[in-house]
C-alpha positions in Angstrom: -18.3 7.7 -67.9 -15.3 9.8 -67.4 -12.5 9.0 -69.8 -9.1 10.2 -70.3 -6.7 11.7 -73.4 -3.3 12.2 -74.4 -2.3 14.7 -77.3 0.6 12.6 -78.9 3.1 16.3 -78.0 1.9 16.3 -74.7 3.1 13.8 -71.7 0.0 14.6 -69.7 -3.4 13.3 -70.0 -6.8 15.2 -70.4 -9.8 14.3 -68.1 -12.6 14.5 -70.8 -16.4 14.0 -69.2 -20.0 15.9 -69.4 -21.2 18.5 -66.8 -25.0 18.5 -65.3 -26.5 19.8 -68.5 -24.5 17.7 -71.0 -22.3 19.5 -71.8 -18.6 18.2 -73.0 -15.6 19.0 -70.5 -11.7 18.6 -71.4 -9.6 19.7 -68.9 -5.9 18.6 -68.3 -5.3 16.4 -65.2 -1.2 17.5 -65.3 -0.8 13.9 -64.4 1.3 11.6 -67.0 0.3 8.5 -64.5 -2.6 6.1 -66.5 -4.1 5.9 -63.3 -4.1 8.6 -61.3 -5.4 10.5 -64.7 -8.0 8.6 -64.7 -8.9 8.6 -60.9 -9.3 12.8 -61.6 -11.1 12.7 -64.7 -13.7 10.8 -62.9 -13.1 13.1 -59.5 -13.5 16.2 -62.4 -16.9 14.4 -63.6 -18.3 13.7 -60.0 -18.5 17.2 -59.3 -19.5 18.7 -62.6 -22.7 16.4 -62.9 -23.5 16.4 -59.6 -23.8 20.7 -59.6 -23.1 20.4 -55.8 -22.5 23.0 -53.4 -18.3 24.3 -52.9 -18.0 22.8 -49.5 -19.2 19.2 -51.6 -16.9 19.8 -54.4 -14.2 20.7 -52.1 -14.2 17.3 -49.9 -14.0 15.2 -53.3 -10.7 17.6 -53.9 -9.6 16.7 -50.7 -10.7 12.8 -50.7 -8.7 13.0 -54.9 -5.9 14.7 -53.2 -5.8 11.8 -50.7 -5.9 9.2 -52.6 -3.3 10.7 -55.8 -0.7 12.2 -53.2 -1.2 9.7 -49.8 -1.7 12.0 -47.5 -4.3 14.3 -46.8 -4.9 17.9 -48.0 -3.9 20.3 -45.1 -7.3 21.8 -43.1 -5.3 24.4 -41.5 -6.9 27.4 -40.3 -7.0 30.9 -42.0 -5.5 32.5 -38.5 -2.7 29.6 -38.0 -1.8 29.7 -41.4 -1.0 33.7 -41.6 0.8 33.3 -38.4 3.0 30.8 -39.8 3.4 33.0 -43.0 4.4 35.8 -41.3 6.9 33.8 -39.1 8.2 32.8 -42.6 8.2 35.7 -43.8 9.8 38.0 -41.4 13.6 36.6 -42.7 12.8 36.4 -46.0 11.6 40.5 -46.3 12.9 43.7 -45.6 11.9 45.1 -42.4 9.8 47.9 -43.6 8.1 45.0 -45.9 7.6 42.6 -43.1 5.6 45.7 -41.2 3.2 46.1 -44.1 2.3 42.2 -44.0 2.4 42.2 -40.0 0.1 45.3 -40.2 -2.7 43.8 -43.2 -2.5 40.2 -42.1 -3.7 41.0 -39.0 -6.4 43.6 -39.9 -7.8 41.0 -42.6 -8.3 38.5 -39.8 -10.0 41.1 -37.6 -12.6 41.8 -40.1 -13.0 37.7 -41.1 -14.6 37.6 -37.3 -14.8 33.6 -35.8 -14.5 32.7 -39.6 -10.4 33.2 -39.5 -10.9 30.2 -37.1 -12.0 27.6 -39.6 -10.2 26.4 -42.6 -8.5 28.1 -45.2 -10.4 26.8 -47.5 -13.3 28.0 -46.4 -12.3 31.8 -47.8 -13.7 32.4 -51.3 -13.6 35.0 -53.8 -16.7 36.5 -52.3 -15.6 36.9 -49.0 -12.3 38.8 -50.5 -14.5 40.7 -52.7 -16.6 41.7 -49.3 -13.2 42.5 -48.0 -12.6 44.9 -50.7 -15.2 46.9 -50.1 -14.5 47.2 -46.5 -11.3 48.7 -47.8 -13.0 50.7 -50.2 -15.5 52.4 -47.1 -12.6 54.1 -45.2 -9.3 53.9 -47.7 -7.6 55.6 -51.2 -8.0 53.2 -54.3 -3.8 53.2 -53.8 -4.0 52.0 -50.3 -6.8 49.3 -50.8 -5.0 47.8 -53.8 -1.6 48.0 -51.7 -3.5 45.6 -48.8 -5.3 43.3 -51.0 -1.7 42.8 -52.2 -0.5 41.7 -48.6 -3.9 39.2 -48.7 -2.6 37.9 -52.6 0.5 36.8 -51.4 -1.1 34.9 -48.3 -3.0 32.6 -50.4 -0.7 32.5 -53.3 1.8 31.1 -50.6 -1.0 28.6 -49.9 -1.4 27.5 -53.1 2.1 27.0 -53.9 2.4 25.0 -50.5 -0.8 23.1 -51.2 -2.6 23.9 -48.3 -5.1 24.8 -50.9 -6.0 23.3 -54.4 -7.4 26.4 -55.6 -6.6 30.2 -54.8 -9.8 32.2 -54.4 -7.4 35.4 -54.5 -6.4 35.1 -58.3 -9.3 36.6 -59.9 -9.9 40.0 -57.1 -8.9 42.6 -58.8 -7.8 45.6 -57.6 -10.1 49.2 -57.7 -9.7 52.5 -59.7 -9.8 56.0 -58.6 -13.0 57.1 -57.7 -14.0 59.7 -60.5 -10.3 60.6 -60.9 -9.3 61.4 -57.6 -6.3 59.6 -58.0 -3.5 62.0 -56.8 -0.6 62.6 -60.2 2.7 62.6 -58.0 5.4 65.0 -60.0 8.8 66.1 -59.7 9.8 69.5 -58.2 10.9 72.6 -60.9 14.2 74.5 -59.8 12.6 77.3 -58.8 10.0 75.3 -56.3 13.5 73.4 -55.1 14.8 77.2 -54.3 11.7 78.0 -52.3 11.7 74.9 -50.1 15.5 75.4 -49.8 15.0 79.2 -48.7 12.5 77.9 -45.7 14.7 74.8 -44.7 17.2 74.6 -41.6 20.6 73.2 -42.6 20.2 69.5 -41.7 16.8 69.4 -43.9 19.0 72.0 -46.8 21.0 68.9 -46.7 19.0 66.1 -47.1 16.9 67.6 -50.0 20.4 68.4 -51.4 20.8 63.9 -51.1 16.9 64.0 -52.1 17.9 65.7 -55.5 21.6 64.6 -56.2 21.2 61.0 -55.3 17.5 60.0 -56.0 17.2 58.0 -52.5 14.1 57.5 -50.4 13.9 59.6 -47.5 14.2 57.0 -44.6 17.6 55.6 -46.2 18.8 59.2 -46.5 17.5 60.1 -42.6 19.9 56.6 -41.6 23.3 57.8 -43.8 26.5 58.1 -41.4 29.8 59.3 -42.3 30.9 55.8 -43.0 28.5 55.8 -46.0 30.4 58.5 -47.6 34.0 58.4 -49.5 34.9 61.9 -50.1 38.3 60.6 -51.8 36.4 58.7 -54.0 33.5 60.8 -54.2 31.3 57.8 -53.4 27.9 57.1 -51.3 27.8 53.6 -50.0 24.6 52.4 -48.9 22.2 49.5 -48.2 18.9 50.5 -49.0 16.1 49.8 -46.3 13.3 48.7 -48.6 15.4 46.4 -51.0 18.2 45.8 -48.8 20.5 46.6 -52.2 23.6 48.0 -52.0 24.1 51.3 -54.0 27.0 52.8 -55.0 26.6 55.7 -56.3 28.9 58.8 -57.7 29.1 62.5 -55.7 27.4 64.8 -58.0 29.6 67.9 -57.8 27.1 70.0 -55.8 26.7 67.3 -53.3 30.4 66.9 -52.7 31.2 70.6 -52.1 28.2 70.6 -49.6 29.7 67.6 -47.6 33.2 69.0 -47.9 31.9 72.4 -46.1 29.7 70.2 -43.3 32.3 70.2 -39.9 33.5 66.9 -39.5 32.7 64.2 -36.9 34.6 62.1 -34.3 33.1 59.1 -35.3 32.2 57.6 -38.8 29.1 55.4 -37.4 27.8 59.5 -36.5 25.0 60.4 -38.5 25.3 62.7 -41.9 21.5 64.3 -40.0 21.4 63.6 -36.2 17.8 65.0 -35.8 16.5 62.9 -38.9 18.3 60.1 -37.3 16.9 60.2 -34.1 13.0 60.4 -35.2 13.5 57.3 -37.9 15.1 55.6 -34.7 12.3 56.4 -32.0 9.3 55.7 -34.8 11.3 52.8 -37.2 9.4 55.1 -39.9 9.8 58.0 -41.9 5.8 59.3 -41.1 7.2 61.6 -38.7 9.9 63.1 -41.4 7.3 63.3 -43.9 5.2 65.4 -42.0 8.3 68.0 -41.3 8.8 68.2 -45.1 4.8 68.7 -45.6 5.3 71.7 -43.5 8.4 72.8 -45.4 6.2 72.4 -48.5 3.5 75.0 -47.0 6.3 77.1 -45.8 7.3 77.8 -49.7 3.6 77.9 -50.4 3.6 75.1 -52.3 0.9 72.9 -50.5 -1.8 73.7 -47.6 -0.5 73.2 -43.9 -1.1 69.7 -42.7 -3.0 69.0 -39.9 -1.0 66.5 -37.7 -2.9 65.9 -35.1 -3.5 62.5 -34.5 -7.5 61.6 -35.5 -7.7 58.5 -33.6 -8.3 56.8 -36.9 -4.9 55.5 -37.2 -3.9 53.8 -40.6 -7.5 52.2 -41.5 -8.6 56.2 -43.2 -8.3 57.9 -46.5 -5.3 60.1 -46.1 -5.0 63.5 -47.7 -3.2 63.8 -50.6 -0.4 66.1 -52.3 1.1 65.8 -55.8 4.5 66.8 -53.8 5.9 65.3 -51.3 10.0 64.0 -50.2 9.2 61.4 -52.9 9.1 63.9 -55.6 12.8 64.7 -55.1 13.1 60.9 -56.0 11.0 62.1 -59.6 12.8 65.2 -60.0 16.6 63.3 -59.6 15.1 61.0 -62.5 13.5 64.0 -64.5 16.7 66.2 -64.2 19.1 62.6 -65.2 16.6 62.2 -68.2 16.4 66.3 -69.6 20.1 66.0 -69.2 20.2 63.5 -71.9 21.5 60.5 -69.4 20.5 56.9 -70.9 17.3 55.6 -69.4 19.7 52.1 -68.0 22.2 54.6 -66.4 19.6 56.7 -64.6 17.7 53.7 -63.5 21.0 52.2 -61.7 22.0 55.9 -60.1 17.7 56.2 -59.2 18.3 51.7 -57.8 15.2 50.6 -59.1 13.7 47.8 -56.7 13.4 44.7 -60.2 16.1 42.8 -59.9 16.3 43.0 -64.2 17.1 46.7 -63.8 19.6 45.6 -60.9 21.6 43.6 -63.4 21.8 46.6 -65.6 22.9 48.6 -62.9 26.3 45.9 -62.5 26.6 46.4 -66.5 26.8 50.1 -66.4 30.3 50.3 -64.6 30.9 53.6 -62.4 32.5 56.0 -65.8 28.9 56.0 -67.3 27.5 57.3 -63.5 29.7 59.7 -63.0 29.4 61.4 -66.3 25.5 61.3 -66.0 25.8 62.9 -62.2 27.8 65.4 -63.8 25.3 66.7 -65.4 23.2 67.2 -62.5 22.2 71.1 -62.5 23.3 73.5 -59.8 19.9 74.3 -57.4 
């Protein structure tokens, strides 16, 4: 018969029992109650002699959970469940973030069939494993890791809410590269910088010119107005869109004497790149933008055209790749900070790295430290 344990250092008692081949269990109950420790252990035993199926183990979870917490365990539904995640979610998340979950959700119920109609606890590892591979069939390693992630935080939610005793996403692990196919991103050299700069209008001239000076992602740099910039301060004030941070960051000298030669505008809510603005405003994503820089990349010969025509395929295909891309300049800012001899805490506040740890440095480094290190900056 199941009996119960307490280490004298520990509050909480350990269900101790044998399984269906004899075998000796401990396992804690995290319950400091006589009782209710006791009421598990012999729950714990129950299902390890009887060597039942999951749906049998997982009615005596529910009938423990019953009786331990008084009220039954939640049988909610995979699809009514994510819906009321992603209601949760949507205030909680940037925008950009909410449209990755409201995009993978969705898909993983899709491929789930009538099966996102029963309960949640239904799902287990092997159907998520069976959902990695679907992944695997049509997507990069990069982008089937970055949806399972959407499909972790659903049931980590649920286990934190217990609406499930156990998550069956804990142990799927991501995938690697298939036989190193994994695209190395890089930073651009100067003289790649000078060849993308000799092919670019003046409204992309200038946003590479933010690209490299300021380190910012190329949907926030698409949205800046003139509001965002204090020439008598030589400041940029911004909100980021993925982190919703504020960054204030020093004018490298380059970047200041291009803004100071740019005609000025009526209003300060006008935008630093109306053309930039206007796509990011009529497809809420930068796709579009990346695609013009792509071509400004095979204009300075340093990637193949892209073909953008739309396959019909939408998001669920393996996209092409490119070590280069409006992200490098993002790399490159960092590179250029770091060969300057910047410290690695300064560039990572002037770069706004998305941990909060590194945002608490950035608030320690004070705005003397930045301005030196964007001084540095080299002239393109």
């Amino acid at each position: 018969m199941a009996s119960i344990w307490k280490h004298p250092q520990s509050k909480y008692w350990t269900a101790c029992f044998r399984d269906f081949s004899g075998r000796q269990r401990r396992i804690s109950t995290k319950e400091s109650n006589h009782r209710l420790a006791q009421k598990i252990a012999e729950a714990y035993e129950q299902v390890a002699r009887a060597k039942k199926t999951r749906a049998h183990t997982q009615r005596v979870i529910e009938r423990l959970h019953e009786e331990v917490g008084g009220e039954p365990l939640s049988a909610e539904t995979v699809r009514a469940y994510a819906t009321r995640w992603l209601q949760q979610k949507e205030p909680e998340v940037s925008p950009r973030t909410f449209d990755f979950y409201n995009y993978a959700i969705p898909k993983f119920l899709g491929w789930l069939g009538p099966k996102a109609d029963s309960a949640l606890s239904e799902i287990t590892k092997t159907d998520l494993i069976a959902y990695r591979t679907f992944l695997c069939q049509t997507l990069s390693a990069q982008t089937t890791n970055h949806d399972l992630s959407a499909i972790r935080m659903l049931f980590l939610s649920a286990r934190r809410e217990e609406v499930l005793f156990t998550n069956p996403a804990e142990f799927v692990d991501g995938v690697r590269a298939r036989n190193g196919t994994q695209i190395q991103r890089r930073a651009f050299t100067i003289p790649e910088l000078q060849a993308i700069l000799t092919s670019a209008d003046p409204e992309w001239k200038s946003m590479i010119y933010f690209g490299v000076y300021t380190g910012q992602r190329l949907g926030d740099i698409a949205s800046l107005t003139w509001n965002n910039i204090d020439l008598q301060k030589c400041e940029l004030r911004l909100v980021t869109r993925k982190t919703n941070r504020t960054l204030i960051l020093p004018l490298a000298e380059p970047l200041q004497r291009h803004l100071e030669a740019l005609p000025s505008a009526d209003r300060g809510s006008a935008p630093l790149h109306p053309r930039a603005a206007a796509t990011l405003g009529r497809h809420g994503r930068s796709a579009a933008l990346s695609n013009q820089f792509s071509d400004l990349l095979a204009d300075a010969g340093l990637r193949p055209r892209k073909n953008h025509e739309s396959t019909g395929k939408g998001r669920n295909v393996s996209r092409e790749g490119s070590s280069l891309s409006f992200h490098s300049l993002r790399r490159t800012a960092t590179t250029l900070l770091h060969e300057a001899g910047v410290p690695q805490q300064v560039v990572q506040a002037i770069i706004g790295h998305d941990s909060s740890e590194i945002h608490q440095l950035y608030v320690a480094i004070g705005k003397d430290a930045m301005r030196a290190a964007t001084a540095r900056m080299p002239e393109l």
